[in-house]
TORSEZA-364582 format. One record per residue: x, y, z of N, C-alpha, C in turn. Coordinates in Angstrom, 2 decimals, always signed. Each point is the difference from the previous one (the first is absolute). Layout:
[rec [X; Y; Z]; [X; Y; Z]; [X; Y; Z]]
...
END
This chain:
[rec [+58.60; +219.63; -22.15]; [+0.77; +0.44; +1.15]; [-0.33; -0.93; +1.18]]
[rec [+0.90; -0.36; +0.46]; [-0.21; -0.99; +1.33]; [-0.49; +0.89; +0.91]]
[rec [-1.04; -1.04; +1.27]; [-0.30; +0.92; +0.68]; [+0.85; +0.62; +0.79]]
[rec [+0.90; -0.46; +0.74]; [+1.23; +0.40; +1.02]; [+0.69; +1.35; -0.81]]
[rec [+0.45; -0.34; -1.64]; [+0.11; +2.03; -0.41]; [-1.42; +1.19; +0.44]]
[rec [-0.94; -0.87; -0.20]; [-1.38; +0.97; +0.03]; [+0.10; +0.56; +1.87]]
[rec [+0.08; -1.10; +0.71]; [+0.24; +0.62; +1.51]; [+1.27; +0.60; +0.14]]
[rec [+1.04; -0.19; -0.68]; [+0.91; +0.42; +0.74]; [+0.25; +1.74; -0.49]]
[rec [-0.73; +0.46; -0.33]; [+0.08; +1.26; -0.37]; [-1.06; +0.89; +1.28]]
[rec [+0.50; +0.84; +0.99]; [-0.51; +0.14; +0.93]; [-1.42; +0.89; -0.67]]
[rec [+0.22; +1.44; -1.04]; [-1.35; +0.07; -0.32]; [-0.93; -0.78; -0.48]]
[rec [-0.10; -1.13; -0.24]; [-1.10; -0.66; -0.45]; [-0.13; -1.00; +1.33]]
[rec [+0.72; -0.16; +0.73]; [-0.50; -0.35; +1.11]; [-1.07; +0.81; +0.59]]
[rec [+0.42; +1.12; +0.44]; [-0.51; +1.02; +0.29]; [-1.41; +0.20; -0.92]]
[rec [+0.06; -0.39; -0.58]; [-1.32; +0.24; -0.97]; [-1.31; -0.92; +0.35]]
[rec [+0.90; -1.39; +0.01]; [-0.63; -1.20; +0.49]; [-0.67; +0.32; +1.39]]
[rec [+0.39; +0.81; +0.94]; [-0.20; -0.13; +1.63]; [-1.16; +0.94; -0.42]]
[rec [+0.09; +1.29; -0.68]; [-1.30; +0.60; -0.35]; [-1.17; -1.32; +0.02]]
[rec [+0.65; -0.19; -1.36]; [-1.28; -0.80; -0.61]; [-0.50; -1.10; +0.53]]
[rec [+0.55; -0.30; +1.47]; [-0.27; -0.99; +1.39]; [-0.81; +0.36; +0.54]]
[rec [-0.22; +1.84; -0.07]; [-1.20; +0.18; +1.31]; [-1.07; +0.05; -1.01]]
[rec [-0.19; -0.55; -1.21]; [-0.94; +0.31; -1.07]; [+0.16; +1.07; -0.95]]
[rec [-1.20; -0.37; -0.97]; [+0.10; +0.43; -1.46]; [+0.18; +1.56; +0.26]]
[rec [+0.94; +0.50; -0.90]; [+0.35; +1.51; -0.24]; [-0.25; +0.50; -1.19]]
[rec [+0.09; +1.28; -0.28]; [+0.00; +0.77; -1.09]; [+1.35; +0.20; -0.37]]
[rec [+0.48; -0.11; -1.89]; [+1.12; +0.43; -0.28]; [+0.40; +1.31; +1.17]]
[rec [-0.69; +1.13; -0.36]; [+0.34; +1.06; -0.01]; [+0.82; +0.24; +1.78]]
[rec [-0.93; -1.02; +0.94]; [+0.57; +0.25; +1.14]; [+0.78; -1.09; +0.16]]
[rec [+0.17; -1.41; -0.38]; [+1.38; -0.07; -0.07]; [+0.88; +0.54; -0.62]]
[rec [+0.32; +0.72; -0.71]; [+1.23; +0.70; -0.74]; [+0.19; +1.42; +1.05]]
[rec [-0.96; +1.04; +0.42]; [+0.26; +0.70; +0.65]; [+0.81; -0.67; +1.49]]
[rec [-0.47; -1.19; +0.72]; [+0.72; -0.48; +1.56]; [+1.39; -0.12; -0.65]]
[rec [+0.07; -0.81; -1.45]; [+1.68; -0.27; -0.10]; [+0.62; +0.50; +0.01]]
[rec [-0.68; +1.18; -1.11]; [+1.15; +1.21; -0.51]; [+0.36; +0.98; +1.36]]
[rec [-1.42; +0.01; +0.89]; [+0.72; +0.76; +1.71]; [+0.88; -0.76; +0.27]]
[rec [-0.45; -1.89; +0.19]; [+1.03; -0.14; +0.95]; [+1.58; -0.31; -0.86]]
[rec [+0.07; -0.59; -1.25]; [+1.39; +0.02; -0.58]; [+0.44; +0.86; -1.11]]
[rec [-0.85; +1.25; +0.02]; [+0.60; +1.21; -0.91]; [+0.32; -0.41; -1.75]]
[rec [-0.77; -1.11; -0.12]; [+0.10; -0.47; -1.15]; [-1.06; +1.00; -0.96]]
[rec [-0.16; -0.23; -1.54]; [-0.90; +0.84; -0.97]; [-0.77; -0.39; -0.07]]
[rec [-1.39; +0.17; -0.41]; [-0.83; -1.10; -0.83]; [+0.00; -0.85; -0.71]]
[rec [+0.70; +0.21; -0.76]; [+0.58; -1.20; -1.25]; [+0.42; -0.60; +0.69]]
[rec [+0.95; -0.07; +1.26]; [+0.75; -1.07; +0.53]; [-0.96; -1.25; +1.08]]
[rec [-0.89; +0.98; +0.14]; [-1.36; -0.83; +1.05]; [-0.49; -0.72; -0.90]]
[rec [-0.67; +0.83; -1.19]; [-0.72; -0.96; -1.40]; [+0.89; -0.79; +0.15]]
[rec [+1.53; -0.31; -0.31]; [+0.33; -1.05; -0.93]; [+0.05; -1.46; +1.20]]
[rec [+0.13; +0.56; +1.16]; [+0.16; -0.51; +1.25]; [-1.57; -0.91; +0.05]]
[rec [-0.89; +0.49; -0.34]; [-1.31; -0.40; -0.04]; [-0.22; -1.17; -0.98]]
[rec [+0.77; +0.73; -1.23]; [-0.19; -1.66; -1.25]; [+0.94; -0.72; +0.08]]
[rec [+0.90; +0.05; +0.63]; [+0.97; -1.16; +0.56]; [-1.08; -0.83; +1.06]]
[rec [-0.61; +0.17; +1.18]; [-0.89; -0.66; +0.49]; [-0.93; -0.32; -0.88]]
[rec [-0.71; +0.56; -0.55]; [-1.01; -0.38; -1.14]; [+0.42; -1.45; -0.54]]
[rec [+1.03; +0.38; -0.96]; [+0.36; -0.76; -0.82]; [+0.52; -1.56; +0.71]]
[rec [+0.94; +0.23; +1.43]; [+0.01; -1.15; +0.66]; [-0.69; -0.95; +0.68]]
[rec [-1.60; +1.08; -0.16]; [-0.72; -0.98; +0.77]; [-0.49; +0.23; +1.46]]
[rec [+0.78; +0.97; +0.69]; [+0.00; +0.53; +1.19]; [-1.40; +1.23; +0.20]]
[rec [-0.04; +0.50; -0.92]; [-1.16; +0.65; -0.14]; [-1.03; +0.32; -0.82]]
[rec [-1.55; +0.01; -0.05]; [-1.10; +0.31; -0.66]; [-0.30; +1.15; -0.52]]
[rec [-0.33; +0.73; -0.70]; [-1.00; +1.32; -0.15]; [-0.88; -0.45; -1.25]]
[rec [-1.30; +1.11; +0.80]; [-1.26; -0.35; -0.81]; [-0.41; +1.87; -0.23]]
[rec [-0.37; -0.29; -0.82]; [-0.46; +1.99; -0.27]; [-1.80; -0.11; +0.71]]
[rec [+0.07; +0.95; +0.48]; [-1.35; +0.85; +0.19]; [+0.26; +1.50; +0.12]]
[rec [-1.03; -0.01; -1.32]; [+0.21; +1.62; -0.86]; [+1.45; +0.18; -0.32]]
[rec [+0.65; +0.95; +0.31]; [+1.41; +0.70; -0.46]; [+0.78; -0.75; +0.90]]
[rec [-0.32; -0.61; +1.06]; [+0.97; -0.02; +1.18]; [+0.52; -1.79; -0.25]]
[rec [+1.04; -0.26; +0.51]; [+0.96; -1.01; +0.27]; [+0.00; -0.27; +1.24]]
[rec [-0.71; -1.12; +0.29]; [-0.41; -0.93; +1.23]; [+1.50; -1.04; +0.13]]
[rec [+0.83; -0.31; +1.56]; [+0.85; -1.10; -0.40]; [-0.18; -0.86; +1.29]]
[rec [+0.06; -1.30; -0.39]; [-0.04; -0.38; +1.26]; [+0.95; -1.26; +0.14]]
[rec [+0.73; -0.66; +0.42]; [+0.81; -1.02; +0.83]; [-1.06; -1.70; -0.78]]
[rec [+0.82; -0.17; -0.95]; [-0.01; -1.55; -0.57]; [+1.20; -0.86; +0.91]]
[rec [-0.95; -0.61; +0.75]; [+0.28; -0.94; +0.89]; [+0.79; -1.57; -0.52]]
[rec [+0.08; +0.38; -1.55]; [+0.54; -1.77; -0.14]; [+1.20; -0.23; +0.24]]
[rec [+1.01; +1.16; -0.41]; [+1.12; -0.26; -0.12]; [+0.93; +0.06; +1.45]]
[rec [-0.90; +0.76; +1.08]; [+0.50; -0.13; +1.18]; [-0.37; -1.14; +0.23]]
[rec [-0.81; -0.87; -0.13]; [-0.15; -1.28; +0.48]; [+0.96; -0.70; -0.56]]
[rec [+0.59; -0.15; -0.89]; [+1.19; -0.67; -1.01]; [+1.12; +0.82; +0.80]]
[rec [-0.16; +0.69; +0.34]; [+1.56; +0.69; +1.07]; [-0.20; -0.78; +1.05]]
[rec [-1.32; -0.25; +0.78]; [+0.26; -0.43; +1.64]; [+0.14; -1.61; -0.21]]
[rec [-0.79; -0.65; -1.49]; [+0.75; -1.04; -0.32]; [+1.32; -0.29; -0.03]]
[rec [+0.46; +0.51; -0.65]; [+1.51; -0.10; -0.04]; [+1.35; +0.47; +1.25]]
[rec [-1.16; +0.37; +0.79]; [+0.61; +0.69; +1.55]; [+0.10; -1.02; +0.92]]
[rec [-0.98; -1.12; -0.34]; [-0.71; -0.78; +1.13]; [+1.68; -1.26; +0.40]]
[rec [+0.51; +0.18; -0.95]; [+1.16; -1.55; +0.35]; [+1.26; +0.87; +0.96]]
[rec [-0.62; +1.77; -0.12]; [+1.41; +0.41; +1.06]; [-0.65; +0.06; +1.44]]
[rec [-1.52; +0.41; +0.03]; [-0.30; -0.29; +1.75]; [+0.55; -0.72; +0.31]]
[rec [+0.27; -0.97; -0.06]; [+0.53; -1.09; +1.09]; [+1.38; +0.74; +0.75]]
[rec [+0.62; +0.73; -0.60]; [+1.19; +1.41; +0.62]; [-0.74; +0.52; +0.46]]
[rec [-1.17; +1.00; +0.11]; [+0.08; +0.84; +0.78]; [-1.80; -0.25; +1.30]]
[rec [-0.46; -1.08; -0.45]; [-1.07; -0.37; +0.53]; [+0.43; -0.15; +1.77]]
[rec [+1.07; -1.01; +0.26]; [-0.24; -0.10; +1.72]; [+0.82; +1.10; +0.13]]
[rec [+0.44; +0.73; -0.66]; [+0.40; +1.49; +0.99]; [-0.81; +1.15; +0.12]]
[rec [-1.01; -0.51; -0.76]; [-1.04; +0.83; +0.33]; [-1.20; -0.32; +0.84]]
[rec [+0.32; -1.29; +0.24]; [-0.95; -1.26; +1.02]; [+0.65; +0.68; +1.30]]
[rec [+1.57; +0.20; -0.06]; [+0.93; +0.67; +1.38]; [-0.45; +0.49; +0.20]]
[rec [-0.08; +1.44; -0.87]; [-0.35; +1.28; +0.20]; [-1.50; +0.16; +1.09]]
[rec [-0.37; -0.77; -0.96]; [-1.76; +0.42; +0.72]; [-0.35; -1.02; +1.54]]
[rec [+1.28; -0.79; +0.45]; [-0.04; -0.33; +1.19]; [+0.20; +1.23; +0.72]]
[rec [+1.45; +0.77; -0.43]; [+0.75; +0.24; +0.88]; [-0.66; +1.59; +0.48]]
[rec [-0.67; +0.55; -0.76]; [-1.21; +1.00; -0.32]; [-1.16; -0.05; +1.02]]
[rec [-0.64; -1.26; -0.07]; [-0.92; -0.72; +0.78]; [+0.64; +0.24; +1.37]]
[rec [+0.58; -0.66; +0.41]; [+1.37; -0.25; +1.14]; [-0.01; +1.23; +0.58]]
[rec [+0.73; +1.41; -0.49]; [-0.31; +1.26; +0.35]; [-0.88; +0.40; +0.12]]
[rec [-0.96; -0.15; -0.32]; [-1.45; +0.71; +0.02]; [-1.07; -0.64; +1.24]]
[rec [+0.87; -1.45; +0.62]; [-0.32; -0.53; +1.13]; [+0.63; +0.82; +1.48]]
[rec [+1.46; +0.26; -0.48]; [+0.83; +0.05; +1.42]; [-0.38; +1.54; +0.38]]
[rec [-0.51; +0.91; -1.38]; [-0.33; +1.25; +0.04]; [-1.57; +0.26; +0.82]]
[rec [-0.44; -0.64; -0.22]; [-1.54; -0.24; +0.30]; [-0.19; -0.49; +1.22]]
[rec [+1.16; -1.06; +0.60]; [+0.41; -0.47; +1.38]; [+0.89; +0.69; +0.82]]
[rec [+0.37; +1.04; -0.09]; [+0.56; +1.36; +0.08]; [-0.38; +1.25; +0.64]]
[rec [-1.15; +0.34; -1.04]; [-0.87; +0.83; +0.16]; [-1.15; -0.44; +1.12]]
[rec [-0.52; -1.22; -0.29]; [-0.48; -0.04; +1.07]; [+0.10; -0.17; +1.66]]
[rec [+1.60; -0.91; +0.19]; [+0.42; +0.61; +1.30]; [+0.50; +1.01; +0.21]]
[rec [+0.29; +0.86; -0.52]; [+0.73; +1.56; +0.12]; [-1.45; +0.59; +0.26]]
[rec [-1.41; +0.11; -0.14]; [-0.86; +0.57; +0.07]; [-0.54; +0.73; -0.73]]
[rec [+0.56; -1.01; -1.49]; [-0.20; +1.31; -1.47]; [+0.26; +1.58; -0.21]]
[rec [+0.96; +0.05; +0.52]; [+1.00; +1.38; +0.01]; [+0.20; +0.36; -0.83]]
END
């Protein structure tokens, strides 16, 4: 499975952002999904060995339980393959963070002749 099918399925995205703030337990990722997308268990499991199997994610057992955590290679082979479109969206985001900056001056030069009101 290419990776772009593996992301483009929003629960396993969603799975991935878990497994961003660190290693989880099956059991409580399948309970956040199934709250947040009303999906079954079986549908989280299979959601789980689709990452497994692509590469996107690890598990290691200790005792009964299912540890998973975020295999970092294949996002690197995504931001590889991302890197030849920055050049689109890089100086508008170079803009952005002028024009951000910029406000956060005239606001600040503002406040302080108004008497921080």
């Amino acid at each position: 499975m290419h990776a772009f099918d593996v992301l483009g399925d929003p629960v396993r995205r969603r799975i991935l952002e878990l497994l961003a703030e660190g290693e989880r337990p099956s059991g409580e990722v399948t309970e956040r999904i199934q709250a947040e997308f009303g999906i079954s268990q079986p549908a989280v499991s299979q959601h789980l060995k689709v990452l497994r199997d692509s590469g996107f994610a690890e598990v290691r057992a200790e005792g009964t339980r299912r540890l998973y955590r975020v295999d970092t290679a294949p996002l690197q082979q995504v931001d590889a393959w991302l890197e030849r479109f920055r050049v689109f969206w890089a100086p508008r985001l170079d803009a952005l963070a002028t024009e951000v900056a910029r406000g956060k001056r005239a606001r600040a030069k503002a406040d302080k002749e108004g008497g921080g009101a």
